[in-house]
Biopython code that builds the backbone (N, CA, C, O; Angstrom):
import numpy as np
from Bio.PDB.StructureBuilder import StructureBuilder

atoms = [
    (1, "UNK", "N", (-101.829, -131.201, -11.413)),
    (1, "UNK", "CA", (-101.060, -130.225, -10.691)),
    (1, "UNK", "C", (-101.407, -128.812, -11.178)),
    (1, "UNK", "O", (-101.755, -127.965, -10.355)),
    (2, "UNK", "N", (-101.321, -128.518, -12.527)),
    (2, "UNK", "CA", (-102.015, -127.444, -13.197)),
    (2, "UNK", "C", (-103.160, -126.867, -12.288)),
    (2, "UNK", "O", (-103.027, -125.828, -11.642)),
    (3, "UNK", "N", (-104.527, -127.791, -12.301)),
    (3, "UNK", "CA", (-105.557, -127.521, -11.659)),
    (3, "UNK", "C", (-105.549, -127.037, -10.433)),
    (3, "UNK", "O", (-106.475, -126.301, -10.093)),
    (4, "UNK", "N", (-104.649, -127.310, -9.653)),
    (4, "UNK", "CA", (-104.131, -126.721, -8.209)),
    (4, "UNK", "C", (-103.500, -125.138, -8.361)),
    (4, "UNK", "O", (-103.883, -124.028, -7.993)),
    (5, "UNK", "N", (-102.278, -125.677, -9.134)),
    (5, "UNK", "CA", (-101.557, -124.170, -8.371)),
    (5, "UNK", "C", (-102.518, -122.896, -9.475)),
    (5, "UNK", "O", (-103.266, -122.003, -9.078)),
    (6, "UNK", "N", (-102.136, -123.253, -10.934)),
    (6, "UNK", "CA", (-102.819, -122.100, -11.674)),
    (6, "UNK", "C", (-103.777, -121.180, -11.045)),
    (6, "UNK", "O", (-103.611, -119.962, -10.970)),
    (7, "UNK", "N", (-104.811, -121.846, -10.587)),
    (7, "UNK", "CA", (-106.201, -121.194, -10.314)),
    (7, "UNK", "C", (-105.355, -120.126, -8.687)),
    (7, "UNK", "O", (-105.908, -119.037, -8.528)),
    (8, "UNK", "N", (-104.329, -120.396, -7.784)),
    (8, "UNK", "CA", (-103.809, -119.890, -6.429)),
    (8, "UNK", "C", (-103.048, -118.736, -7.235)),
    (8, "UNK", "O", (-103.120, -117.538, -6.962)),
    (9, "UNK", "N", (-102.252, -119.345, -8.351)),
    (9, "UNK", "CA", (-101.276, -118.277, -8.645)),
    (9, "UNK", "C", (-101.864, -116.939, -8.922)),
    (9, "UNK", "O", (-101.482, -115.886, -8.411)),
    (10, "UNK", "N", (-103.664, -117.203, -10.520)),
    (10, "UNK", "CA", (-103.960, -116.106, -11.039)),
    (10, "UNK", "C", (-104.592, -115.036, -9.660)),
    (10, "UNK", "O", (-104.734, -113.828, -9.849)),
    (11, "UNK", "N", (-104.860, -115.566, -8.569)),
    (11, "UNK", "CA", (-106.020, -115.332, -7.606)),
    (11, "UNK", "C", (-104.759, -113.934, -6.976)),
    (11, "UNK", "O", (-104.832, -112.712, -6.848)),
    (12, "UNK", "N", (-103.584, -115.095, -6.698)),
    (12, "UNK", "CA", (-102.411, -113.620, -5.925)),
    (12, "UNK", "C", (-102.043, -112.779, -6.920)),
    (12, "UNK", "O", (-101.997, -111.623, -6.501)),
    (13, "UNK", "N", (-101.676, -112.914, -8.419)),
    (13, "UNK", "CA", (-101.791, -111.874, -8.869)),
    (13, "UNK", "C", (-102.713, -110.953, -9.042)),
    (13, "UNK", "O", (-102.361, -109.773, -9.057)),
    (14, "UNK", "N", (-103.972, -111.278, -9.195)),
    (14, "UNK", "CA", (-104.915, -110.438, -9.199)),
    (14, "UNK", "C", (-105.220, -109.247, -7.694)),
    (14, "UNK", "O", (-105.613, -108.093, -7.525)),
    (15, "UNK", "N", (-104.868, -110.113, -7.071)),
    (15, "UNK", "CA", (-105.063, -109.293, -5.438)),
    (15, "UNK", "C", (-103.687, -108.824, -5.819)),
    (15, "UNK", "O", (-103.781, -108.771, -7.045)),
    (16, "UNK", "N", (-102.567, -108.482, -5.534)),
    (16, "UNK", "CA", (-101.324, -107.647, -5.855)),
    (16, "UNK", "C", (-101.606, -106.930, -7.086)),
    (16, "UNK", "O", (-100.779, -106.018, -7.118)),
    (17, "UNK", "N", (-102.330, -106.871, -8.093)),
    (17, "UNK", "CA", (-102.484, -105.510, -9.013)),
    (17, "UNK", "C", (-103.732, -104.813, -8.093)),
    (17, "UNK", "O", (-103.649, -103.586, -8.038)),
    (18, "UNK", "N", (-104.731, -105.339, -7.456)),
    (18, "UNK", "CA", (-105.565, -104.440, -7.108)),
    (18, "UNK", "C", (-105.111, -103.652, -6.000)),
    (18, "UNK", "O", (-105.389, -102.471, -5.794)),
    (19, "UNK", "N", (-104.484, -104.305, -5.394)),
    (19, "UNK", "CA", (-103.767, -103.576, -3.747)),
    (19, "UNK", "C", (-102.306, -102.623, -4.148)),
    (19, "UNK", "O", (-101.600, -102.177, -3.244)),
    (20, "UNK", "N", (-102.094, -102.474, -5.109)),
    (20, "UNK", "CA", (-100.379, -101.970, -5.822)),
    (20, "UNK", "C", (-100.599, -100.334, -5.038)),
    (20, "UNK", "O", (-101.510, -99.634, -5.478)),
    (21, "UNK", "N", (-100.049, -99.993, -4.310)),
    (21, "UNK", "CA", (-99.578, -99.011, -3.854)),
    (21, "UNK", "C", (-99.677, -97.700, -4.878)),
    (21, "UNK", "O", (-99.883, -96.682, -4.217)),
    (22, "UNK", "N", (-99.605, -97.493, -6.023)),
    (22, "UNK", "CA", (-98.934, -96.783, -6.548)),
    (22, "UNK", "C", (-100.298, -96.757, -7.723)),
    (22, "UNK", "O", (-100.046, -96.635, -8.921)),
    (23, "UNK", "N", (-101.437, -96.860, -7.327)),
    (23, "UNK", "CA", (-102.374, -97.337, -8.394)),
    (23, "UNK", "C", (-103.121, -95.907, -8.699)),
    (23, "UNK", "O", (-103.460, -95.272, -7.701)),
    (24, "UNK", "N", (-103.353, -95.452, -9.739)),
    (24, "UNK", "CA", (-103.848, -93.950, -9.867)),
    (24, "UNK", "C", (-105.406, -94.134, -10.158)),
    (24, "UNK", "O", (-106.150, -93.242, -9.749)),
    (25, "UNK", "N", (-106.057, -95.420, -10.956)),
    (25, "UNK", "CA", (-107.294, -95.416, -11.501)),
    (25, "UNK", "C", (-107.723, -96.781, -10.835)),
    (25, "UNK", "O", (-106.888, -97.474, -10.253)),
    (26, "UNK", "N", (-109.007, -97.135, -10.933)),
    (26, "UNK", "CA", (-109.631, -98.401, -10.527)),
    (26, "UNK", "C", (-109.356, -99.561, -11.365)),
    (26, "UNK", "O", (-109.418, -99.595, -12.594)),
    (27, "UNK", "N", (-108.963, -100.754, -10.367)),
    (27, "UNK", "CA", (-108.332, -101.850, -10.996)),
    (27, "UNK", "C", (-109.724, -102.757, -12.059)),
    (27, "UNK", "O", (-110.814, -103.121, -11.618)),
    (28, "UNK", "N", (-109.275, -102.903, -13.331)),
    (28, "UNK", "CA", (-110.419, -103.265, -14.032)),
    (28, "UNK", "C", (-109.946, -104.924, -14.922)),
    (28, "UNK", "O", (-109.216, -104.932, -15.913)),
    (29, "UNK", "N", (-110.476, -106.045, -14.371)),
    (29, "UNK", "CA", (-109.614, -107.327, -14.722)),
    (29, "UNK", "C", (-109.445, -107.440, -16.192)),
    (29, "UNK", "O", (-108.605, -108.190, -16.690)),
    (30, "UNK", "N", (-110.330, -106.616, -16.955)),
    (30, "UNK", "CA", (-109.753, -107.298, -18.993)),
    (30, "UNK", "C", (-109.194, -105.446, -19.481)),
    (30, "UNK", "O", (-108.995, -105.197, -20.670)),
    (31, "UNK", "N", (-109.037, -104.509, -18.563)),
    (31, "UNK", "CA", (-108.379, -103.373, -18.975)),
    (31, "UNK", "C", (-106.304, -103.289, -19.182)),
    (31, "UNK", "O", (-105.525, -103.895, -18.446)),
    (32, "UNK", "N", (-105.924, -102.437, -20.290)),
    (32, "UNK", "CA", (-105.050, -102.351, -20.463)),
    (32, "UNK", "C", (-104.753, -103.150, -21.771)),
    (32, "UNK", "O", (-105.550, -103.382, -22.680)),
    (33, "UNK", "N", (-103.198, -103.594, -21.663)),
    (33, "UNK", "CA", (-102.893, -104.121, -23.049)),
    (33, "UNK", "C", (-102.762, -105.939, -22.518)),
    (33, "UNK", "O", (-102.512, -106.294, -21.366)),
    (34, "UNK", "N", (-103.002, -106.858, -23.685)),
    (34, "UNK", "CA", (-102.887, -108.222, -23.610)),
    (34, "UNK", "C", (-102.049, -108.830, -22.981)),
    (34, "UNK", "O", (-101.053, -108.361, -23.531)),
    (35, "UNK", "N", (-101.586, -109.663, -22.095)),
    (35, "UNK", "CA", (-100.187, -110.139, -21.720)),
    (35, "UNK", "C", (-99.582, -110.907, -23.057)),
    (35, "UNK", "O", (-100.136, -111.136, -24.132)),
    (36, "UNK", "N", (-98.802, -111.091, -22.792)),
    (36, "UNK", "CA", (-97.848, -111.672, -24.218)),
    (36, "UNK", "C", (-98.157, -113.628, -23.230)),
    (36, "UNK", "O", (-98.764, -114.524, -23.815)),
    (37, "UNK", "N", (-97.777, -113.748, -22.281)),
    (37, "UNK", "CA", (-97.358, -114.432, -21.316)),
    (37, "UNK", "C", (-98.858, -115.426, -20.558)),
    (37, "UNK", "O", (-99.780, -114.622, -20.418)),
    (38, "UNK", "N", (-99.152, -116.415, -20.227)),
    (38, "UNK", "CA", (-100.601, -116.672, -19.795)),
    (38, "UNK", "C", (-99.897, -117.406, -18.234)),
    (38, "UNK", "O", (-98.764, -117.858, -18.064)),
    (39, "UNK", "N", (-100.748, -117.332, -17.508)),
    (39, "UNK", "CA", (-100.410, -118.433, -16.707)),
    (39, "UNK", "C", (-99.959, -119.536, -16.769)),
    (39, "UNK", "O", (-99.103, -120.009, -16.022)),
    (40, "UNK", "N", (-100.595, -120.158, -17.848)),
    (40, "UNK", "CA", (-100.536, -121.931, -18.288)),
    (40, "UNK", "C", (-99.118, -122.047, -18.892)),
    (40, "UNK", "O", (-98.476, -123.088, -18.759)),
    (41, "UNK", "N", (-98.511, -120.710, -19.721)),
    (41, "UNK", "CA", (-97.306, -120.889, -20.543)),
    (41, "UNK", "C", (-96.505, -120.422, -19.183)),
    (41, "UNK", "O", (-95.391, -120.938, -19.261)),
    (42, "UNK", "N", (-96.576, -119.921, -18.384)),
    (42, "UNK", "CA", (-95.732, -119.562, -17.824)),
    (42, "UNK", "C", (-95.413, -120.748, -16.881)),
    (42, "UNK", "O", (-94.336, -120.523, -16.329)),
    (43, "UNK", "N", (-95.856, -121.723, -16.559)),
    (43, "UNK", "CA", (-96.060, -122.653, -15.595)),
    (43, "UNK", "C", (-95.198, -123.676, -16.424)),
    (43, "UNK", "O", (-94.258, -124.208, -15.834)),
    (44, "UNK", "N", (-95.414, -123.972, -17.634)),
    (44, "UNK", "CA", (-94.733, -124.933, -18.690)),
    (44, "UNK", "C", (-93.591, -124.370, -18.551)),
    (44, "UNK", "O", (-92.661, -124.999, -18.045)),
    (45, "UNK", "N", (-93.423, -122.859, -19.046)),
    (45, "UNK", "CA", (-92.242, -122.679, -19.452)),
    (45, "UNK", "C", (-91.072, -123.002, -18.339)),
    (45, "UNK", "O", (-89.898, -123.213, -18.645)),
    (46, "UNK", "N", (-91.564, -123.005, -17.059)),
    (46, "UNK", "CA", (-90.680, -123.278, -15.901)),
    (46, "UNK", "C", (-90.657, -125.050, -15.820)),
    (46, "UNK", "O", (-89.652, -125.758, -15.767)),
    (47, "UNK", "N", (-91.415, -125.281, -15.826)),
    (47, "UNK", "CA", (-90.967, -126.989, -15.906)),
    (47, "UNK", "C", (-90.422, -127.429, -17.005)),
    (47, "UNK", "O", (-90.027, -128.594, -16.955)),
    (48, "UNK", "N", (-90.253, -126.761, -18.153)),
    (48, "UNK", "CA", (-89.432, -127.151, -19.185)),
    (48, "UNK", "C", (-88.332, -126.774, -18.589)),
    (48, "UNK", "O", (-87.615, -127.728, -18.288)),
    (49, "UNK", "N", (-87.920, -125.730, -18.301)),
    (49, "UNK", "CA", (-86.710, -125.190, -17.551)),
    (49, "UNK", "C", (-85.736, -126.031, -16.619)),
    (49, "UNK", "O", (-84.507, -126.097, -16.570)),
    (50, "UNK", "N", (-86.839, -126.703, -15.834)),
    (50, "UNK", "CA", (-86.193, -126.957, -14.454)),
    (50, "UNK", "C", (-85.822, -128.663, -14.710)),
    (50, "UNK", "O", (-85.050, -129.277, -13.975)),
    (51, "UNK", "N", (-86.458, -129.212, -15.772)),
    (51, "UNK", "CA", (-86.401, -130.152, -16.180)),
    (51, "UNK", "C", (-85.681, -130.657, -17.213)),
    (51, "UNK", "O", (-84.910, -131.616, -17.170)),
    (52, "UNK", "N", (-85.942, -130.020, -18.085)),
    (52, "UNK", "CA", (-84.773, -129.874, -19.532)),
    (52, "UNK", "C", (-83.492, -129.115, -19.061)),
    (52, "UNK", "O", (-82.588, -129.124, -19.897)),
    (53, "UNK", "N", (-83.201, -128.389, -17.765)),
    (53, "UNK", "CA", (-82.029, -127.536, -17.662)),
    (53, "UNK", "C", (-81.016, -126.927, -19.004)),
    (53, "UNK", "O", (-79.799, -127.022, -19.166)),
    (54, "UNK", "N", (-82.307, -126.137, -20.038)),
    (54, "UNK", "CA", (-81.792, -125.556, -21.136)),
    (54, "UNK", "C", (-81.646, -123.687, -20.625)),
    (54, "UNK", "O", (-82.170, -123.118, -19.667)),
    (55, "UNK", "N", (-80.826, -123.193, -21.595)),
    (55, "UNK", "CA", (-81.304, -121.915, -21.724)),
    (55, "UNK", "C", (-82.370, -121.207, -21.634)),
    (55, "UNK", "O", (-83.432, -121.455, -22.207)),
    (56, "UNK", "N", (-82.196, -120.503, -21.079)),
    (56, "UNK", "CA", (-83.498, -119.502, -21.467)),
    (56, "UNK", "C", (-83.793, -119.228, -22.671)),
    (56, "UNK", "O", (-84.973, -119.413, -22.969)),
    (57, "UNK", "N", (-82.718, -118.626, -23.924)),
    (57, "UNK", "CA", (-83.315, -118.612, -24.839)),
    (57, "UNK", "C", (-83.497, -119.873, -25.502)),
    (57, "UNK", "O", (-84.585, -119.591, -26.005)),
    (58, "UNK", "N", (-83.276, -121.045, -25.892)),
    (58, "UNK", "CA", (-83.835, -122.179, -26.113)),
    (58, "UNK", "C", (-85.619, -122.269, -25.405)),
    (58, "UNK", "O", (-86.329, -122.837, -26.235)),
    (59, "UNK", "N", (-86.166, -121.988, -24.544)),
    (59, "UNK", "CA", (-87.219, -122.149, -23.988)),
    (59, "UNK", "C", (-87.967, -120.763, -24.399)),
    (59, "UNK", "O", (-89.155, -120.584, -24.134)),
    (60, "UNK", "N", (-87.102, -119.725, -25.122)),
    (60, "UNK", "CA", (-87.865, -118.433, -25.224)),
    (60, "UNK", "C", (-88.163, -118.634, -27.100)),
    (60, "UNK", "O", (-89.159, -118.200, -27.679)),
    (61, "UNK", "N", (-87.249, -119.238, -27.623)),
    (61, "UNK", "CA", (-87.890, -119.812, -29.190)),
    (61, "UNK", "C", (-88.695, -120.585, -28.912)),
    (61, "UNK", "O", (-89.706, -120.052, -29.369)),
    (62, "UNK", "N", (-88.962, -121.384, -28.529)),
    (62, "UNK", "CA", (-89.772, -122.535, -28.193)),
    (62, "UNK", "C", (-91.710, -122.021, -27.787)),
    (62, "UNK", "O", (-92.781, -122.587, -28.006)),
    (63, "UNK", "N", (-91.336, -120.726, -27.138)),
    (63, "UNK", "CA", (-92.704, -120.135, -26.705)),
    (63, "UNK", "C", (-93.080, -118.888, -27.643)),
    (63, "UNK", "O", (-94.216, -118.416, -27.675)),
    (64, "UNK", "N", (-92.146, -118.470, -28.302)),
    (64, "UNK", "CA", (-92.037, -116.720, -28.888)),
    (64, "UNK", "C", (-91.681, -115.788, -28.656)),
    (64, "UNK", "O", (-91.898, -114.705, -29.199)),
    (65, "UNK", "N", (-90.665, -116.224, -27.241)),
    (65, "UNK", "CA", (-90.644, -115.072, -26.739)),
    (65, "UNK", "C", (-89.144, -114.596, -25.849)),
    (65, "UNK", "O", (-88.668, -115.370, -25.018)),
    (66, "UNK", "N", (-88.748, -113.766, -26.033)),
    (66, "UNK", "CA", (-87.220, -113.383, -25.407)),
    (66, "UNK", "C", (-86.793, -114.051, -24.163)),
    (66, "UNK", "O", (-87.506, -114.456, -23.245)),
    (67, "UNK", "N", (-85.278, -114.106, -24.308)),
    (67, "UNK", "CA", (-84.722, -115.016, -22.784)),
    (67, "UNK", "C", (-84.497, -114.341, -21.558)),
    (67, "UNK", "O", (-84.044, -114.924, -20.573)),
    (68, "UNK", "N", (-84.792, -113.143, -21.573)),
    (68, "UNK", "CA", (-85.309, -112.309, -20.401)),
    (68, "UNK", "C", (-86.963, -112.054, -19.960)),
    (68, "UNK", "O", (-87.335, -111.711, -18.837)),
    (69, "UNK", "N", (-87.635, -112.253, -20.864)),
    (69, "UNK", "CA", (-88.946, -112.681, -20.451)),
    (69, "UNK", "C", (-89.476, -114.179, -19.721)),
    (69, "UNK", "O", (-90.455, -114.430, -19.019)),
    (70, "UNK", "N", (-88.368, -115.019, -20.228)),
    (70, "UNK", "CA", (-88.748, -116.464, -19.777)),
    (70, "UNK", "C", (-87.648, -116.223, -18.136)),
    (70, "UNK", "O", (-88.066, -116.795, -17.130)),
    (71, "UNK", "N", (-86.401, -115.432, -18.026)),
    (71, "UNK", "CA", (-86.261, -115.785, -16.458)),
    (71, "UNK", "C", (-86.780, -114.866, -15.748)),
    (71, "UNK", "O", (-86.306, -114.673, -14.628)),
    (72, "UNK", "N", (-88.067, -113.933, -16.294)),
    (72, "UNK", "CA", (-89.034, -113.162, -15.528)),
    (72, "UNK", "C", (-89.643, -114.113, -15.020)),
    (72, "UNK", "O", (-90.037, -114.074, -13.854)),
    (73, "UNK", "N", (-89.775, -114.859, -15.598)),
    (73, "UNK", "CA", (-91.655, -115.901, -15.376)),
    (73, "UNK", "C", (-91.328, -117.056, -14.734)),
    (73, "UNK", "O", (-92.053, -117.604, -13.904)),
    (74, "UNK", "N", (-89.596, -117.687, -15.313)),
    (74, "UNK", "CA", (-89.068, -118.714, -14.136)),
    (74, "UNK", "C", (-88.540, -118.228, -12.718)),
    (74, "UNK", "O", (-88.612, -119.033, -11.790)),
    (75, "UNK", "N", (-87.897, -116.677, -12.438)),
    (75, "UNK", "CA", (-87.990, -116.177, -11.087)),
    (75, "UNK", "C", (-89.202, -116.283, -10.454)),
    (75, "UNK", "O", (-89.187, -116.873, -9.374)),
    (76, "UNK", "N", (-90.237, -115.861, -10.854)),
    (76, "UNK", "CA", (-91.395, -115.452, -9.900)),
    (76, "UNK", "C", (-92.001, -116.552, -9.777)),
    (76, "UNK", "O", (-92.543, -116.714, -8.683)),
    (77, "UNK", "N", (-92.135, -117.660, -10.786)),
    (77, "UNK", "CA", (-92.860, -119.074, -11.192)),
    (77, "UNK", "C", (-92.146, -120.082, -10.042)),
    (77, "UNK", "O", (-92.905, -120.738, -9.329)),
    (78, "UNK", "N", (-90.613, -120.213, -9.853)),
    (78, "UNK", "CA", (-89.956, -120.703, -8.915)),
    (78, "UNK", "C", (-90.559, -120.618, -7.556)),
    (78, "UNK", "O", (-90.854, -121.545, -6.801)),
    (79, "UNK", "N", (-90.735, -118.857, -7.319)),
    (79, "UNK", "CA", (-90.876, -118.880, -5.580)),
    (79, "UNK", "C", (-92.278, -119.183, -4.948)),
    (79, "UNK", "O", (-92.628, -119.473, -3.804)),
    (80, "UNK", "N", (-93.168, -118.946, -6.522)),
    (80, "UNK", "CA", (-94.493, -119.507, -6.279)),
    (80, "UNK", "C", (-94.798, -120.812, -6.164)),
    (80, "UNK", "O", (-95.637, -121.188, -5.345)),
    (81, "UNK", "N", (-94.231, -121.547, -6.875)),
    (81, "UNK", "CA", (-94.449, -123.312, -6.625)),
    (81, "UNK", "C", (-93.646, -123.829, -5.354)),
    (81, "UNK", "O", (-94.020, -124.846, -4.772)),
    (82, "UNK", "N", (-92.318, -122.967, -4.854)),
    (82, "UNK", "CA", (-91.598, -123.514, -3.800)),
    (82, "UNK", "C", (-93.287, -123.341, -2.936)),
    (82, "UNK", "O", (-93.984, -124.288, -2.571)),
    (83, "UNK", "N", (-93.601, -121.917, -2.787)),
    (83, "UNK", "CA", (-94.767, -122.121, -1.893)),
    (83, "UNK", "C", (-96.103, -123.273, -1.752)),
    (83, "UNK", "O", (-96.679, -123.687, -0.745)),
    (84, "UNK", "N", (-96.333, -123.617, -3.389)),
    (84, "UNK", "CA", (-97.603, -124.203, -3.157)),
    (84, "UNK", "C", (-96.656, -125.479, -3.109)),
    (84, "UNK", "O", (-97.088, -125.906, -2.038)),
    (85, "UNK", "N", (-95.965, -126.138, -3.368)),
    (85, "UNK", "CA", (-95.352, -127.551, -3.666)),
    (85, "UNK", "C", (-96.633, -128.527, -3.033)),
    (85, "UNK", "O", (-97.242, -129.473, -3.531)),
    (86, "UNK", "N", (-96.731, -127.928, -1.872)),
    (86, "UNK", "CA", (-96.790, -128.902, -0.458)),
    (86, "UNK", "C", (-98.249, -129.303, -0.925)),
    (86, "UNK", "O", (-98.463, -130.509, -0.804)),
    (87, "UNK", "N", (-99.420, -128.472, -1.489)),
    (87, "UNK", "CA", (-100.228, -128.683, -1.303)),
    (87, "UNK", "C", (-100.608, -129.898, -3.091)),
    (87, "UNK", "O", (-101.755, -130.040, -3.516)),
    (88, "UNK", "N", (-99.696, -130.381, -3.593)),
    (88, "UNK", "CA", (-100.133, -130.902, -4.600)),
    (88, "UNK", "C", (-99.633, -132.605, -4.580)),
    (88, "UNK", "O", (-98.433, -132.774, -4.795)),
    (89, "UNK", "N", (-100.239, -133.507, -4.405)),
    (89, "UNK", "CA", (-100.070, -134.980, -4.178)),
    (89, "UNK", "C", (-99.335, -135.466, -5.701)),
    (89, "UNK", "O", (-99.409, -134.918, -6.801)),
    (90, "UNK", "N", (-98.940, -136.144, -5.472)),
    (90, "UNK", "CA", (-98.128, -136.759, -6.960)),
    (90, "UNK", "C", (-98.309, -138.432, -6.789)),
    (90, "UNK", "O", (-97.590, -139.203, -6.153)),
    (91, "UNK", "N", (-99.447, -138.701, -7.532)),
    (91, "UNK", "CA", (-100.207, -139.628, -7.896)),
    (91, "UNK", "C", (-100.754, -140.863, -6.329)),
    (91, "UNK", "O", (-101.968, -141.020, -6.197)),
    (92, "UNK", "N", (-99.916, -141.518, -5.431)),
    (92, "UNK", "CA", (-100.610, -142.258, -4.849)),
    (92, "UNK", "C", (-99.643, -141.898, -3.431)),
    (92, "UNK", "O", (-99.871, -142.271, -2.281)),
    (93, "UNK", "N", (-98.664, -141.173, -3.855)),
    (93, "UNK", "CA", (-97.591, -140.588, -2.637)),
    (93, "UNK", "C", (-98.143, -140.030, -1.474)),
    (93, "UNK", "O", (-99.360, -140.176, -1.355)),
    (94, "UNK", "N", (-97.496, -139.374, -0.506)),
    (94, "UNK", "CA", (-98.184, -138.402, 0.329)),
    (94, "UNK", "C", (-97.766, -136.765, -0.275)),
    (94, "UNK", "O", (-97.410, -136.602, -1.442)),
    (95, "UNK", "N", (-97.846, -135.932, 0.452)),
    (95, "UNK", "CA", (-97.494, -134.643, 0.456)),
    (95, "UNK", "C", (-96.308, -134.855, 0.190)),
    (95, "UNK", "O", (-95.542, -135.603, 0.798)),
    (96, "UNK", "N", (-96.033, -134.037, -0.975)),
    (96, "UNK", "CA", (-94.531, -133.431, -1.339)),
    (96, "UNK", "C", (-93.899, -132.474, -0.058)),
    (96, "UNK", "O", (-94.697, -131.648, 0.386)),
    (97, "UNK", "N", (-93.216, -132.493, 0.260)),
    (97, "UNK", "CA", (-92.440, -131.269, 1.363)),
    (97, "UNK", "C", (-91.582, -130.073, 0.651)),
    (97, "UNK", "O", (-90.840, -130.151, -0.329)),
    (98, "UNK", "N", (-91.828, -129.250, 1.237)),
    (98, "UNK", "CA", (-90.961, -128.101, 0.643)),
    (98, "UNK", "C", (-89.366, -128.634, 0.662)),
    (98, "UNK", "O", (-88.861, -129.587, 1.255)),
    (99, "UNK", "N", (-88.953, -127.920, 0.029)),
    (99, "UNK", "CA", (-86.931, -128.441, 0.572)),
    (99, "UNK", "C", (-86.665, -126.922, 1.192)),
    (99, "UNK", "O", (-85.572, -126.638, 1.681)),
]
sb = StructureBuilder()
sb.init_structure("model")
sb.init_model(0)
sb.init_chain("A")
sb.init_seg("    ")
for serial, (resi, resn, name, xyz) in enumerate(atoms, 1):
    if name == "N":
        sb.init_residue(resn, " ", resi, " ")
    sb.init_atom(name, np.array(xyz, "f"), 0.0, 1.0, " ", f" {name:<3s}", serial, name[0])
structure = sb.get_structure()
C-alpha cells in the first residue's frame, strides 16, 4: 500500500509548492531547511492513529515529535488516503470503495 499512495502523495506535494501563488524565487526540490516529518513517517504516523485510536501526543513521543505536528500530518494524511483508498487492493479482495 506504501508503494502506491507514497510515490501520488510526494508527486501532489511537489506540484502545490511549485504552483504556490505566493512564490517569490524558483522552486528548487533539496532547497531550504530539512523537514522534521518524511512521507513514510507521516503515513505510519496516521495508521498508528487511526488504528491504535491514541493521542496525538502518545504517537508524537513515539516519532519525536509534538502533538500538533502529528494532527498536521493526520489532517492532511486523512483527506489524502480518503482520496487514493480506491486505488489500493487489499490482498485478494476487489477495490476498496471510498465511504
Amino acid at each position: 500500500m506504501m508503494e502506491i499512495v507514497l510515490p501520488i502523495l510526494e508527486a501532489e506535494r511537489e506540484e502545490k509548492l511549485k504552483t504556490r501563488p505566493n512564490r517569490k524565487r524558483k522552486y528548487v526540490s533539496d532547497d531550504g531547511r530539512k523537514r522534521k516529518v518524511y512521507a513514510r513517517q507521516k503515513f505510519l504516523m496516521t495508521l498508528i492513529y487511526l488504528r491504535q485510536n491514541v493521542n496525538h501526543t502518545v504517537v508524537g513521543e513515539m516519532f519525536g515529535v509534538s502533538a500538533a505536528t502529528i494532527g498536521k500530518c493526520v489532517s492532511r494524511s486523512n483527506s489524502n488516503l480518503a482520496k487514493r483508498i480506491s486505488l489500493v487492493k487489499m490482498g485478494s479482495r476487489e477495490k476498496v470503495e471510498q465511504r
